[in-house]
N, C-alpha and C positions, 0 to 999 in steps of 0.2 A: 521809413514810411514810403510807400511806394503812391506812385500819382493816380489820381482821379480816372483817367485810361486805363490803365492797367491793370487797377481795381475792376472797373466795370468789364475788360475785355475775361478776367477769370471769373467774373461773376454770372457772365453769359455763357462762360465754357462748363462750368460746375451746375449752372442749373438745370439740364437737362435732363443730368443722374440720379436716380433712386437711392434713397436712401443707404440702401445693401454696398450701391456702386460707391458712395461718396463716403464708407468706413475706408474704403483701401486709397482713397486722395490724400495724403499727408499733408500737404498744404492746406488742405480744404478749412478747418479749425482757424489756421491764423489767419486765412484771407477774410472770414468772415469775422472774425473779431476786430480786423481793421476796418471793414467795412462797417459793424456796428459804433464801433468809435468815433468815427467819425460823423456818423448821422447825430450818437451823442451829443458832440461836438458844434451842429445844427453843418456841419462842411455839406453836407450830403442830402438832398431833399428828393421828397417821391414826386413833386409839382412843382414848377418856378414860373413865372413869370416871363415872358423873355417877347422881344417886340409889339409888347400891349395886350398878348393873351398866355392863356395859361394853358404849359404842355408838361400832361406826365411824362414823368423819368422811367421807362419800363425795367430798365437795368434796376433801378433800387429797389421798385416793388419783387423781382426777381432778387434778387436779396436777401429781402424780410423774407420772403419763402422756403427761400433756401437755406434761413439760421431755423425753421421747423423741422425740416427733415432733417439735419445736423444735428439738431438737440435729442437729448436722452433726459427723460423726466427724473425729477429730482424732488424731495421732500423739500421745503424751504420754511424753516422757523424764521419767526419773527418777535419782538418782545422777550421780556424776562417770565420764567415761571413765578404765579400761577397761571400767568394770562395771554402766556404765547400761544398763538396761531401760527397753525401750521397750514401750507399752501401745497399743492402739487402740479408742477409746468414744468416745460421744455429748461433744460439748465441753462440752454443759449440766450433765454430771453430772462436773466435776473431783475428783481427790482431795483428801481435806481436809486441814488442815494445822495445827497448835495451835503455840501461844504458852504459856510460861511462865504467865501471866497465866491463862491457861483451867483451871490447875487440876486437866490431866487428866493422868497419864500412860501414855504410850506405850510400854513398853520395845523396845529397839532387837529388830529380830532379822524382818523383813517385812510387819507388821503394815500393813494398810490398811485407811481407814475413807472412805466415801464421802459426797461432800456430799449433805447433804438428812438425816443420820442425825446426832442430837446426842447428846452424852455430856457427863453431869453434871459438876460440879466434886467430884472426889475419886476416880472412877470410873478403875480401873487396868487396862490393859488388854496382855497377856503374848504374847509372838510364839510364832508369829505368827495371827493371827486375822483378822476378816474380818468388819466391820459395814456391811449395804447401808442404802441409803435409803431413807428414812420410818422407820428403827429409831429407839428411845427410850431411853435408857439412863440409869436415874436415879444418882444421889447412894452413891458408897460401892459400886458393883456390881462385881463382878473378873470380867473375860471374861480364859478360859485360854489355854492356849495349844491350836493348832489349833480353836478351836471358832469356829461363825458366829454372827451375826445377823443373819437375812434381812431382806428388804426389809419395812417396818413393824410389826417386831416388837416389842412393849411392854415394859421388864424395868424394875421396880421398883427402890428401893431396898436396898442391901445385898445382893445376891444375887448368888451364885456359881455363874457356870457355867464346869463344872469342863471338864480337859484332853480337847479332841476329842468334844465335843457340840454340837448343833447346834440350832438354834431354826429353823423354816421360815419363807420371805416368803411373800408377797402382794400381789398389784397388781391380778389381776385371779381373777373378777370385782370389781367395784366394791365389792358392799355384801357382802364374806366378811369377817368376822371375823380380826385379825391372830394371829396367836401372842401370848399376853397371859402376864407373868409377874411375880406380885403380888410386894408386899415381903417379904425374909426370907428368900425361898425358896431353898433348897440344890439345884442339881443336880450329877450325879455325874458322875464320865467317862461318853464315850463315847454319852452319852442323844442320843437323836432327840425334838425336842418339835415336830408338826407339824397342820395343818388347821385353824387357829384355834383348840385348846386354849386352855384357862383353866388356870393354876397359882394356885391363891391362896393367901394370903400363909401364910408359916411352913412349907409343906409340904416335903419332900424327897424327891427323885426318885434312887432309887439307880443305881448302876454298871451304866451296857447298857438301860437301860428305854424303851421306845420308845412315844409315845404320840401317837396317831391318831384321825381320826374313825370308821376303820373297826374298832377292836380294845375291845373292852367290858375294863372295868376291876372286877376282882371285891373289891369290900372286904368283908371276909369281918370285920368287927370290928361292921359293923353290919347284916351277913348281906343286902347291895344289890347288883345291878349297874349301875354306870355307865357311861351308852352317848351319842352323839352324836343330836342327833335333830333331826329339819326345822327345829326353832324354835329351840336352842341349841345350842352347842358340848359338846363333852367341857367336862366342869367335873371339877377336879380339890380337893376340899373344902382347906377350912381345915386347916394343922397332920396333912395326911396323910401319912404314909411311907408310898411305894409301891417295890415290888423286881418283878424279873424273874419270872415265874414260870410254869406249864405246866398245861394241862386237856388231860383225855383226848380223842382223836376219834371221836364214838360210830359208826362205821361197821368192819361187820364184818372188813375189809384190815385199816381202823389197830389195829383191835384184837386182832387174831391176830397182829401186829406192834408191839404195846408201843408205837403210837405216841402222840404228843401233840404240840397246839400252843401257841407262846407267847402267855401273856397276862399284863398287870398285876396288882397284886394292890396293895391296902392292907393293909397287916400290922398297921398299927397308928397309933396317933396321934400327935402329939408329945408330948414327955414330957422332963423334966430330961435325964433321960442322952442322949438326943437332941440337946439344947441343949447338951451337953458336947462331946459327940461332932462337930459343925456349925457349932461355933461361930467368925466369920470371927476371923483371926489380925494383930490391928487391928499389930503391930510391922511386917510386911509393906508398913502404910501411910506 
């Protein structure tokens, strides 16, 4: 197994090459199967953490890109006749498969998880749902049913995302910020979490809340807006409840017509009856 450096240093050297150029690399196969292994593995992430903020890994999202042009489509059955399905993808990116021993479960019912995307030991995941590659999925986290996680999307520990919500990928560009979603964090049905958002840790995202780099966030508890801007993501603070909610459109149509748009709101912070109300239902595990 060759080290973390020297992974990364072939994986900058390889991904410049076109497809045609990276048949005649011989290596090029097994560097990238090490490197998928290890993302497997969780060794390997497209976003960390590191001195209290969060910086993507451009080498790994070069990576994931470079096991696309690598791959050669492939037919992929699944199931026994009558009722296999058949799939058609890149050979490099197979669907993944757990053992007993991994600690994670799967329940029956569609659910697919794609390699390259790791999931913690305790992490339960309800049909049917849908984690792509380069996603993170820590310790203790419950993906519901119907809901995704995109391609290198980050989710902490313990967090719940609830039935038919969605975390957005990213591959490309290189140096965009993944969807990042710290420990604790509660989301509700039906949420959109998308453009590199930050959720940090303990917040909760209610039922239908949709959050973007385009849609400013009104926390009206410490009378701020919060907006995306050139140098950071949406950042969504520590311990915030955020809900659905609506401002007027100051143009004289909308306003001879009662109209108004949707926007986030902070309502308020976390608080005991919060933690009552959000608290994961550990018998479920």
């Amino acid at each position: 197994m060759h080290s973390i450096e020297f992974l990364k240093s072939e994986i900058e050297r390889l991904s410049p090459l076109t497809a045609d150029a990276l048949r005649h690399e011989r290596e090029a196969r097994t560097i990238f199967n090490e490197f998928l292994n290890r993302l497997n593995q969780g060794e390997l992430r497209a976003a960390q953490k590191t001195n209290g903020g969060w910086t993507v890994n451009h080498w790994v999202k070069q990576g994931i890109l470079l096991g696309f042009r690598l791959g050669e489509l492939r037919k992929v059955e699944v199931g026994d006749e009558p009722k296999q399905l058949t799939f058609i993808d890149k050979d490099t990116y197979p669907v993944r498969h757990y053992r007993e021993t991994d600690k994670v479960r799967i329940v029956p019912g569609g659910t697919a998880v794609r390699s390259g995307a790791y999931l913690a030991p305790s992490v339960v995941v309800m049909p049917p749902a849908y984690i792509n590659v380069g996603a993170f999925v820590d310790e203790g986290a419950m993906i519901d049913s119907h809901a995704l996680v995109g391609s290198c999307a980050q989710v902490g520990k313990r967090v719940h995302l609830s039935a038919a919500s969605q975390l957005g990928g990213v591959l490309e560009p290189i140096g965009a910020m993944p969807v990042i979603i710290e420990d604790d964090v509660m989301i509700g049905g039906n949420c959109g979490i998308y453009e590199g958002t930050i959720v940090e840790e303990k917040a909760v995202i209610g039922t239908g809340v949709i959050l973007n780099g385009s849609t400013p966030v009104y926390d009206i508890v410490n009378e701020r807006i919060l907006r995306k801007t050139a140098e950071q993501p949406l950042v969504i603070p520590k311990g915030a409840v955020v809900v659905a909610g609506a401002r007027p459109i100051k143009n004289a149509f909308a306003e001879s017509h009662g109209l108004s748009i949707y926007t986030p709101i902070i309502i308020k912070y976390r608080d005991e009856k919060t933690d009552k109300a959000t608290s994961l239902e550990e018998l479920l595990r």
